[in-house]
N, C-alpha and C positions, 0 to 999 in steps of 0.2 A: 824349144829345141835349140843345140848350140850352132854353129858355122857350119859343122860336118856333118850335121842334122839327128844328132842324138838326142830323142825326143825322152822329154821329163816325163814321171808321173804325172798326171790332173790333178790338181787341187780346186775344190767345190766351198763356197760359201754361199746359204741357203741364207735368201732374203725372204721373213714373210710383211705382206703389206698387209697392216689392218686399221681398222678406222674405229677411232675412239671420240672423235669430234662430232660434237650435236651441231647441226645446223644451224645457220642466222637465219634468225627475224628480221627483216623490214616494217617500217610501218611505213600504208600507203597513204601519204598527206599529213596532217599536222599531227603531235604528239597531244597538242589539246585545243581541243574544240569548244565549241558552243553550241546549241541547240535552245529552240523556242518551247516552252509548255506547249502541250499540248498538241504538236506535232509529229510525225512519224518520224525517228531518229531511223539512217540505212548509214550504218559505218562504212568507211572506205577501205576497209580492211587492210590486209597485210601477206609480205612475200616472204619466202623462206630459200636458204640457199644453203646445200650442203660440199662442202669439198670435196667429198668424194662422188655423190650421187646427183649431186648438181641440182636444180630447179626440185623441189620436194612440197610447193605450196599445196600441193592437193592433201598433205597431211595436216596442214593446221588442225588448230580446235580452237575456237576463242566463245570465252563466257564475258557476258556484256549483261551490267548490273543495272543498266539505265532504267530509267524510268520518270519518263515525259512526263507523264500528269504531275507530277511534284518538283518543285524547283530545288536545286541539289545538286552535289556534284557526285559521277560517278564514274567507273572504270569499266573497259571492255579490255581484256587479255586474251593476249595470243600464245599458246602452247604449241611445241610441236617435236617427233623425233623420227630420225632418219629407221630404216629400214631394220638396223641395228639394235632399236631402243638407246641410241644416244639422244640425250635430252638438248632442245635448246634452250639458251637462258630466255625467261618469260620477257614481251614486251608489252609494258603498257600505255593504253592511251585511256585521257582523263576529256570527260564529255560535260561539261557543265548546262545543266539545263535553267537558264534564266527567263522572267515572267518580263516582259516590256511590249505586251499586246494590249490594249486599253477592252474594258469588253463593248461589246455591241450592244446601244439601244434600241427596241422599235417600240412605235405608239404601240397600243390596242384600240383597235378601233380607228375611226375616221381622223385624218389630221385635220379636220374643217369640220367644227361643228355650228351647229344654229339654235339658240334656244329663247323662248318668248322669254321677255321682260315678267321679273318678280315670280317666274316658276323655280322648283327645285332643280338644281343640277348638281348630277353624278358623275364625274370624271371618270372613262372607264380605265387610265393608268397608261402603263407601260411594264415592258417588259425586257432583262439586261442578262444579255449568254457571254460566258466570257471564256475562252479556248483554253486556259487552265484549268480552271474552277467551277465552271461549269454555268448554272443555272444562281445572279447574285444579284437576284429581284430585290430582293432584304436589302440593297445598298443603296437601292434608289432614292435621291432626294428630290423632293417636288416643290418649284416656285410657283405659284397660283394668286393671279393676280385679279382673279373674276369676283365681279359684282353683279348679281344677278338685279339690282334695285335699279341700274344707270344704264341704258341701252349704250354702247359701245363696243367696241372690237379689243378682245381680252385676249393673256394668252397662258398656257400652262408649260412652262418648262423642267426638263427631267434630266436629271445629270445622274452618275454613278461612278464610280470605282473598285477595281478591284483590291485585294490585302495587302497588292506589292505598289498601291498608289498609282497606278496606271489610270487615268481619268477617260473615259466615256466621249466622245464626241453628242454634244446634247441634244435631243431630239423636242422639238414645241407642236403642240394644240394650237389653236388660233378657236377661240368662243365667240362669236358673235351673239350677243343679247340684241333681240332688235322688238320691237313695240309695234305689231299689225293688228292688234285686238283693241276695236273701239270701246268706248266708253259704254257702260249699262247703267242705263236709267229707270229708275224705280217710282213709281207716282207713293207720293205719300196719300195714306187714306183710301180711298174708294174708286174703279174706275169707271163709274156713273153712279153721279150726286145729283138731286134736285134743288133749285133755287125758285125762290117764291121771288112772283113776279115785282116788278117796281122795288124791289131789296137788293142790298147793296151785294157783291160775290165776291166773297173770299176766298180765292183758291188754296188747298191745301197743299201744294208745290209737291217736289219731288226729288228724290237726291239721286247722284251719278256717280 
């Protein structure tokens, strides 16, 4: 209106607000990781933020290609779109799964064994699990230093590795051969001979 309040036509200009913007991605924690074989990978997942609708993480979707049992590198992706179907651009995070577990030995059987002098002895082994690979008995090396001939305290050691060269913490036997069984004597010849009287005796002796 002018001083004397001579009031104008209205004039209207019509705003529309619309929302064409995909939301941001966050990722929660590093962009790349590490992870052990053979252990349970839980991502730290990711936040999303839209300009218009604000906090929208409850839409994610993320595909995660991981996979522990095998050493490798992999990605887990985070998708998302606001209410709209506006897309956000994808984030990825890169999970590298490396082997630096050595695997585990146990004996079989007693770690103290005892065996007579000059009998047969059967080593019952060992046995090597390794958190990648599994079951890698096949890798066992064995040092075996028993003589069953020499009564002594012996000992068997058992080493392993797994394919990424991770060595084994080594596990030993300890054999003791030890000699409790006396000697067996054997009469040679007969065990009652007669000698004629006033003649000289030769005994036929006897061996041990």
């Amino acid at each position: 209106s002018d001083s004397t309040d001579n009031a104008a036509a209205p004039v209207v200009r019509t705003v529309t607000v619309e929302d064409t913007t995909g939301p941001v991605i966050s990722l929660v924690g590093d962009a790349a990781v590490t992870a052990e074989c053979g252990s349970m990978y839980v991502d730290d997942g990711a936040s999303a933020l839209d300009a218009c609708e604000g906090d929208v993480s409850d839409r994610l979707q993320m595909a995660s290609a991981v996979d522990t049992s095998i050493p490798g590198d992999y990605t887990v992706t985070y998708n998302c779109s606001d209410s709209l179907g506006n897309d956000a651009a994808p984030v990825v995070r890169t999970v590298t799964v490396v082997d630096t577990t050595a695997p585990a030995l146990t004996l079989t059987g007693d770690a103290s064994v005892t065996v007579e002098c000059n009998t047969a002895y059967a080593d019952a082994g060992a046995a090597a699990l390794d958190a990648c690979e599994g079951d890698v008995s096949n890798r066992i090396t064995t040092l075996n230093t028993f003589n069953p001939t020499i009564p002594c305290v012996y000992t068997v050691t058992f080493t392993a590795n797994d394919s990424a060269g991770n060595a084994a913490a080594p596990v030993v036997r300890t054999v003791t051969v030890t000699d409790t069984e006396a000697p067996v004597i054997s009469l040679v010849g007969n065990a009652a001979v007669t000698a004629q009287c006033g003649e000289a005796y030769a005994d036929a002796g006897a061996t041990a």
